[in-house]
C-alpha positions as CSV (number, residue, x, y, z in Angstrom):
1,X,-83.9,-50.4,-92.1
2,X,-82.6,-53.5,-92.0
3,X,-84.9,-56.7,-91.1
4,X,-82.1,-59.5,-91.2
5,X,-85.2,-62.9,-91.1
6,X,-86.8,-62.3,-94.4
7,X,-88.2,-65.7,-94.7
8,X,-92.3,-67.1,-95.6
9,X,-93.3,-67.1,-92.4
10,X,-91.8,-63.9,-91.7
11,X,-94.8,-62.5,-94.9
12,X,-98.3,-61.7,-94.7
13,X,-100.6,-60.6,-97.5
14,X,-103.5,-58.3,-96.7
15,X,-106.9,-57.6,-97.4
16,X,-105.9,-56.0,-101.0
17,X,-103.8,-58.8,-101.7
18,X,-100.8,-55.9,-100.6
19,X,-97.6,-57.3,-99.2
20,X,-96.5,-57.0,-95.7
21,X,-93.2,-58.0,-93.6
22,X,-93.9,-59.0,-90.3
23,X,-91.3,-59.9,-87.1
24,X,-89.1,-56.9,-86.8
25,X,-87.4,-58.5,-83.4
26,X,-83.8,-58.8,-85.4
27,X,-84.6,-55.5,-87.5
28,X,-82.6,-52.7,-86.6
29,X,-84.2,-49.1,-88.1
30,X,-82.3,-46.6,-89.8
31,X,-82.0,-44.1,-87.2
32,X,-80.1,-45.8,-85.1
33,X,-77.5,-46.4,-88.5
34,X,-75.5,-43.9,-89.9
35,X,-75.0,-43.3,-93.6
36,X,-73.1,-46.4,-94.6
37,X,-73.1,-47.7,-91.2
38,X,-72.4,-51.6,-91.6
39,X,-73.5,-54.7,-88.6
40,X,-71.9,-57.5,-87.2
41,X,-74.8,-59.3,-85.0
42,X,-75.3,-62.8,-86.6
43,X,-78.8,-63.1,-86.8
44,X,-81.3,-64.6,-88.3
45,X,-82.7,-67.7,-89.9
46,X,-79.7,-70.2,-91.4
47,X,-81.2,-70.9,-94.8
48,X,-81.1,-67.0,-95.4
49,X,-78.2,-65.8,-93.9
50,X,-75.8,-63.8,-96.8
51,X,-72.0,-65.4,-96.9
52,X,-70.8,-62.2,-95.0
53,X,-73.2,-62.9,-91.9
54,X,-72.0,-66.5,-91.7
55,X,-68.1,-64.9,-91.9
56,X,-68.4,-62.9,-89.1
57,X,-67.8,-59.8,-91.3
58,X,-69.8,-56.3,-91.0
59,X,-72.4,-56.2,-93.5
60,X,-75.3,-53.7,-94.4
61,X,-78.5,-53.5,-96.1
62,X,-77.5,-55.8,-98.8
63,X,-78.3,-58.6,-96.8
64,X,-81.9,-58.1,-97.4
65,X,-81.1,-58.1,-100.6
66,X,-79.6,-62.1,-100.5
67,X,-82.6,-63.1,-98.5
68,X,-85.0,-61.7,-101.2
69,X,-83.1,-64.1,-103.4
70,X,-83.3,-66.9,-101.2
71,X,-87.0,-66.5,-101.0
72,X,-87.6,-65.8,-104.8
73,X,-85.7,-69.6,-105.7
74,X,-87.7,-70.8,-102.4
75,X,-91.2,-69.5,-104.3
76,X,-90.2,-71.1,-107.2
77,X,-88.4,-73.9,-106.7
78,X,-90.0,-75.5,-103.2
79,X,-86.9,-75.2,-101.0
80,X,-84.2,-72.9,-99.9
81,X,-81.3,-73.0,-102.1
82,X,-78.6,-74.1,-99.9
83,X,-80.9,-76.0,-97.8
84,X,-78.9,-79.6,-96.4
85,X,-79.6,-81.8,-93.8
86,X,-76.7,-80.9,-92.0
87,X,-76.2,-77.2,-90.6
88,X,-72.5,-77.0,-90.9
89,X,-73.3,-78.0,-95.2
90,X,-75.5,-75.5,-95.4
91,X,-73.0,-73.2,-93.8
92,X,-70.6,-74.4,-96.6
93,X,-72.8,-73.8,-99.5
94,X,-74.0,-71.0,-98.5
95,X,-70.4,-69.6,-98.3
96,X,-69.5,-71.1,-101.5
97,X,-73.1,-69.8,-103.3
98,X,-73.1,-73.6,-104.2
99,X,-76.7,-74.0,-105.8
100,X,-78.4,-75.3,-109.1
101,X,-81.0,-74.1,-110.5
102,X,-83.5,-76.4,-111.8
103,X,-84.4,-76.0,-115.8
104,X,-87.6,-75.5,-115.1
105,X,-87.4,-72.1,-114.1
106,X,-87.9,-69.6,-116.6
107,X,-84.7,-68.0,-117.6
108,X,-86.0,-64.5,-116.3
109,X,-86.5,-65.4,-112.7
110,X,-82.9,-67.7,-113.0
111,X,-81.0,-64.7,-114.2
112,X,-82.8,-62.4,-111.1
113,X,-82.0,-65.3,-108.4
114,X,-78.4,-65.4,-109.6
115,X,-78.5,-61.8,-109.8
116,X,-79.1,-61.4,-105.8
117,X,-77.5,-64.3,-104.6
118,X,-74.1,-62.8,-105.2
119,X,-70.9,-63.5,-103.0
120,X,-69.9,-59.7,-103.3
121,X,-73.1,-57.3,-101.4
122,X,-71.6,-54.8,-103.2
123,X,-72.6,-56.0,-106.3
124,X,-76.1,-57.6,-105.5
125,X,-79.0,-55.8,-107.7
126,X,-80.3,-52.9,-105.7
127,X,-84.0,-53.0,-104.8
128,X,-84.3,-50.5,-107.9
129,X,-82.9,-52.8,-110.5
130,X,-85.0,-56.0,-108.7
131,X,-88.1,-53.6,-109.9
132,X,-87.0,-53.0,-112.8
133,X,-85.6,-56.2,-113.9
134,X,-87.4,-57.9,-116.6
135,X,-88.6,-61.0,-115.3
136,X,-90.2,-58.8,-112.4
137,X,-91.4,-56.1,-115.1
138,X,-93.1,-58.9,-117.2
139,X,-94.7,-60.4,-113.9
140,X,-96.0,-56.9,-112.8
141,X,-97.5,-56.7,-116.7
142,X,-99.3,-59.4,-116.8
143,X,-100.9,-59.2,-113.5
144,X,-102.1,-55.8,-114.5
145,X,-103.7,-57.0,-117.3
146,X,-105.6,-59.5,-115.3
């Protein structure tokens, strides 16, 4: 499946403090993809759109992937990454992958935001490495020992 509007608003936490995705109106589910099928429809929410979306190009399930690391800097830093007053600058650094990090973020959760917000899909981390990165390993730790 691909969702294409991960975003806050777009997240609800349950009863059991699990994790839910809500708003599947731009999602399109896997059985109507192919193995490696690949998009086109620009869709979406700006600040979260991948480079490739904005470009017009095909893309896939990595885009997902770029939104997750949109909304990881967004949880930690307070705002989208490439967020600008103007649409057509956001476009711009978005395209470019023209953010900063403020030094104030722990070095794990920099290295996994810089780590999804890749220019090339194909070399995003997959879900599997985001669950095994780390940062997200040392998270996962110490909230089970809470």
């Amino acid at each position: 499946m691909i969702h294409r509007d991960i975003k806050p608003e777009n997240l609800l936490i349950g009863l059991k403090g699990e994790l839910k995705i809500a708003d599947f109106g731009w999602s399109v589910h896997d059985s109507k993809l192919e193995a490696g099928s690949r998009r086109e429809t620009l869709c979406g929410t700006l600040d979260y759109l991948p480079p490739e979306m904005l470009e017009q190009q095909t893309y896939d399930t990595n885009v997902d992937i770029w939104s997750l690391g949109v909304l990881l800097y967004e949880f930690l830093v307070g705002v989208p990454p490439f967020e600008m007053e103007d649409q057509i600058e956001t476009c711009r650094r978005i395209r470019a992958v023209k953010l900063s990090i403020p030094p104030d973020v722990p070095e794990g959760a920099k290295d996994l935001v810089l780590k999804l917000l890749v220019r090339d899909p194909s070399q995003r981390l997959s879900l599997k490495g985001v669950l095994s990165h780390p940062w997200v390993r040392e998270m996962l730790d110490q909230e089970n020992v809470k």
